[in-house]
N, C-alpha and C positions, 0 to 999 in steps of 0.2 A: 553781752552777746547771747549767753542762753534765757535772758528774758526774751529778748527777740524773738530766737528760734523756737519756742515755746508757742508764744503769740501768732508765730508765722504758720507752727503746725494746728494749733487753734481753728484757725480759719477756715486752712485747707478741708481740713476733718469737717469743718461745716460746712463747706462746700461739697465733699464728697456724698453725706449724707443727706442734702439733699436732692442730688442725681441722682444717688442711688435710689432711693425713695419714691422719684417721680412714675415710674412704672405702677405704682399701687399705692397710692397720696390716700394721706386718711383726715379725716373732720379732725381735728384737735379743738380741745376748749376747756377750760377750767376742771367741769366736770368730765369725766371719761365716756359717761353712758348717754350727756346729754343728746347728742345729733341724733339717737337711735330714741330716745322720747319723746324728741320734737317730732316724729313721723308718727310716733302710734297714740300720743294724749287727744282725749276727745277734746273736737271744737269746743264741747260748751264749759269743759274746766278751763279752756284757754281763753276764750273770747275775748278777754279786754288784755291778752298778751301782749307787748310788741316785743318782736325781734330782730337782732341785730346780727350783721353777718360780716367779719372783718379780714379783708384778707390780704395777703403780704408774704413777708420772706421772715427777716432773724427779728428784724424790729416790730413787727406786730407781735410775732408768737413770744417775743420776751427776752433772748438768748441769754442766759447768766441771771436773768433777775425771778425772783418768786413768781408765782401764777397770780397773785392777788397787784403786784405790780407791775405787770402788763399793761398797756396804755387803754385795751379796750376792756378790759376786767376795769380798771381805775374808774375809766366814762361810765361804764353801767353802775360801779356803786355811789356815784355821785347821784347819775340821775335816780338811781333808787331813795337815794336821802331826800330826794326833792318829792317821793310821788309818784315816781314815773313807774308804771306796772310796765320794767323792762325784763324777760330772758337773763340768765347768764351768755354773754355773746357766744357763737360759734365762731371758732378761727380755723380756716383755711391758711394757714402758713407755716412753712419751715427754714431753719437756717440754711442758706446759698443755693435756695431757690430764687430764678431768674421769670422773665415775666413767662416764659415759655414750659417752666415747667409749674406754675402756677396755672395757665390756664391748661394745663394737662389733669392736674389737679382738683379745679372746678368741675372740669368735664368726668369727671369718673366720680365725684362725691356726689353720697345722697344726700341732697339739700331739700329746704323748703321751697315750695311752688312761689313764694311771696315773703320778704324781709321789708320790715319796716324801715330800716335804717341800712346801710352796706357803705364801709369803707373802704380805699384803698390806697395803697402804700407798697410799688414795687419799683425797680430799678439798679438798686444801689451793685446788682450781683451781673447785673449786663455790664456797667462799667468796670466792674473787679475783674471778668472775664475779658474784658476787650470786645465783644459782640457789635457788630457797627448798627449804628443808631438808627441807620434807618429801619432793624429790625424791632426795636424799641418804640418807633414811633407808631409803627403796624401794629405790635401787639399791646401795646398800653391804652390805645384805641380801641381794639379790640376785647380791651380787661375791661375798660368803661363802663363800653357797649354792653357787656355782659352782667357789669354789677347793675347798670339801669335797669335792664331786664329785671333783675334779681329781688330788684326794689319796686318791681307792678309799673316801671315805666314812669313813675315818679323821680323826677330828675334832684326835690327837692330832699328827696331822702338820702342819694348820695352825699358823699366827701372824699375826698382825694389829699391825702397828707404827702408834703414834700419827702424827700430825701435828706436824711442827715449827711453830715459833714463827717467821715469818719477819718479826715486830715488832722482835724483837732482831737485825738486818742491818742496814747503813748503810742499803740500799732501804725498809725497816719504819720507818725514824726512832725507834724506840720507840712505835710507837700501841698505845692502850691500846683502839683499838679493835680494830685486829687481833686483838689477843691473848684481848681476848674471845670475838671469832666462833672463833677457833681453839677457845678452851675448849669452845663449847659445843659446834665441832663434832666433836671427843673425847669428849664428854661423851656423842653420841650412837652411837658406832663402840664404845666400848667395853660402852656397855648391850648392845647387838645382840651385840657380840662374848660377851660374859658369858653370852648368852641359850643358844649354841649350844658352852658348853664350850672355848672355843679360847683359847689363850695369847696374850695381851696384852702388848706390849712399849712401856711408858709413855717414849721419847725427847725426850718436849718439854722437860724442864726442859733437858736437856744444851741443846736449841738457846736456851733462852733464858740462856747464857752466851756470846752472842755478840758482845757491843759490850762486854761487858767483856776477853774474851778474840779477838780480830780472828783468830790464826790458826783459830779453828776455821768461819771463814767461807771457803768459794773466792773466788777474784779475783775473781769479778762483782759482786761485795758482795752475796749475794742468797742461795746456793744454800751447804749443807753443804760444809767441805773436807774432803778425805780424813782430816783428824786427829778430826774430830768423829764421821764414819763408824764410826774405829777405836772410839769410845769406845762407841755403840750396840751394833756386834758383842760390848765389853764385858758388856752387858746380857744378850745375848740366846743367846752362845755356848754356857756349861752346861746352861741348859735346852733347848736346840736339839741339842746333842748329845747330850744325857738321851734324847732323842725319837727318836734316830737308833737308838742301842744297844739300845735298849728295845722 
């Protein structure tokens, strides 16, 4: 029982903090000072840069696991071992932020006019909330809409990562109801997603190897570990570097 209630105040605390937050959302990314050097470096030290812009809730920014084990820290040092003159990514995300205070978030950060690459991965905190879906389906539309923009209207630079499974965690117990509302709300991200062309990266099944396999949970029992991280980048690497060269 006080693993539970531990686990339960966990959450909430990450949900509070990122409500509270949403009034004055700040760039987070590896580095601290990066967002504010991608505005002032001259074009011609940067010229053959690309950048990448990922944005989300607890599962992009990491919650529990290192900053090098982050899913988009992971994809950029890959694609660096291959070559690829990528950025450190910039991340737009915090823990139990919802898609609404995400795009609160975009709309107040100083970002670049043009990212090479921009991902996206929100939801999970609309269904923890209870928020009816049709509100979900207006602003996740609307997150798209704004990462294409984001990306120079380049649809092929986008990606869109599912929603995990957070039924399969000690905090999930296995609910069968979770894992429906999760279904259905993939169910809806990727019709949208389908609609506009953009590459879809389906990582729920990996999460729903979680109670079978404990390491690829973080220590909070609740959020992604860096080893389940690694295995997404698995998924999404080739065709994300397909997109890069191409």
């Amino acid at each position: 029982m006080k693993i539970f209630i531990v686990l339960w105040s966990l959450i909430s605390l990450g949900a509070c903090v990122g409500e509270s937050g949403s009034d004055h959302p700040t760039v987070e990314n590896p580095t601290d000072t990066l967002a504010k050097k991608d505005t002032t470096m001259t074009s011609t030290a940067m010229t053959d840069t690309l950048y990448y812009l990922a944005l989300g809730d607890s599962y992009t920014i990491g919650e529990s696991v290192e900053e090098a084990e982050r899913y988009p820290v992971q994809l950029v040092s890959r694609l660096r071992k291959a070559d690829v003159k990528i950025a450190e990514p910039t991340i737009i995300a915090r823990t139990g932020w919802t898609t609404r205070q995400l795009k609160q978030a975009i709309a107040n950060a100083d970002l670049r006019e043009k990212y090479e690459l921009v991902s996206l991965l929100i939801g999970v905190n609309n269904q923890y909330q209870g928020i009816n879906m049709e509100v979900y389906k207006t602003e996740f539309r609307e997150l798209l809409k704004k990462a294409i923009e984001l990306a120079g209207g380049n649809t092929r630079r986008v990606f869109v990562v599912s929603i995990p499974d957070y039924a399969y965690t000690p905090f999930g117990r296995n609910s069968s109801t979770i894992s429906k509302q999760i279904d259905e709300y993939n169910a809806v991200n990727l019709s949208i997603t389908r609609e506009y062309g953009i590459a879809y990266f389906d990582i729920t099944p990996i999460s729903r190897k979680g109670l079978e396999q404990p390491d690829l949970v973080a220590s909070d029992g609740l959020h992604p570990s860096g080893k389940m991280y690694t295995q997404w980048v698995q998924i999404m690497y080739n065709e994300v570097e397909n997109k890069l060269k191409n």
